[in-house]
N, C-alpha and C positions, 0 to 999 in steps of 0.2 A: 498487346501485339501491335495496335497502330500507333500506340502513342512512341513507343520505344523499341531496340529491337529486343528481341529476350538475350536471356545470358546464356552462357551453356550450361546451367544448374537448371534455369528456368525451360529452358528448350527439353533437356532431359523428364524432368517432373512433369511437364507438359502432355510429353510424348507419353510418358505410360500413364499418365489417367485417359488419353484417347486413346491405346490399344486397348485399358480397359474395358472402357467403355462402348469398344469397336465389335463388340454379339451383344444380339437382338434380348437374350437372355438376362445377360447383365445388365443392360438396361430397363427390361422389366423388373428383374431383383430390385437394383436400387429404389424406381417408382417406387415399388411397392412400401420400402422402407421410408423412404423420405414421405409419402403421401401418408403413413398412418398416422391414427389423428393421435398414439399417445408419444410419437416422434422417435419408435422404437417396434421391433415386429420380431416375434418368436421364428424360428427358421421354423418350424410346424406350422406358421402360418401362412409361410410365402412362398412353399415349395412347389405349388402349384401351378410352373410354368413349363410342362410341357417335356422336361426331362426327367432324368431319374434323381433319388434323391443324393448320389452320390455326387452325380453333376452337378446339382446347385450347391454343396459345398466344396466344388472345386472352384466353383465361381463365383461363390462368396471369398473365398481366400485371393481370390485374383483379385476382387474390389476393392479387399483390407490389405493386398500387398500393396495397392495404387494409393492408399491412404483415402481413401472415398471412406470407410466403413471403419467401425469399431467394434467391436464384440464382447459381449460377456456371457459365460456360461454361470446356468442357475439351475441346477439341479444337475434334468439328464437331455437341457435343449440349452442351444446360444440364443441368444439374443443377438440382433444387430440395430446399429443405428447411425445416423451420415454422419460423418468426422464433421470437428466444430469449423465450419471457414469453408467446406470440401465445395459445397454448389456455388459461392460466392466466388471461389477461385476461377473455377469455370465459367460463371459468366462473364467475370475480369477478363478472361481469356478470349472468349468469345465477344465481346462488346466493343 
């Protein structure tokens, strides 16, 4: 952002990983994905943020629609985990 100015691809893309990112919830989801140590967190595991569980998969879908998150289903749970480049972009961003 200081070296250059964004483009309107970049300024777009921008924007909706910071709406994403813009509830206190989503933000804990993510932590909690990105900080597990095997770099991946059953949604059984991380649903423990205060809302119900329908809400944290509406807001898991918001983090995979921003491209932050990837998901795989294994059985009768998904799995999540940070898209490859997702924190790196944002601190590009932010830096």
């Amino acid at each position: 952002m200081t070296s250059a100015p964004l483009s309107v691809d970049e300024a777009e893309r921008a924007a909706a990983v910071f709406k994403a990112l813009g509830d206190p919830v989503r933000l804990r989801l993510l932590s909690n994905i990105a900080s597990s140590p095997s770099g991946e967190a059953c949604v059984c595991d991380i649903q423990d943020v205060g809302v119900s569980q329908p809400t944290v998969s509406h807001h898991l879908k918001k983090l995979r629609e921003a491209g932050l998150l990837l998901s795989e289903r294994r059985g009768h749970w998904v799995y999540y985990r940070v898209a490859p480049g997702a924190l790196a972009v944002m601190a590009q961003l932010l830096g």
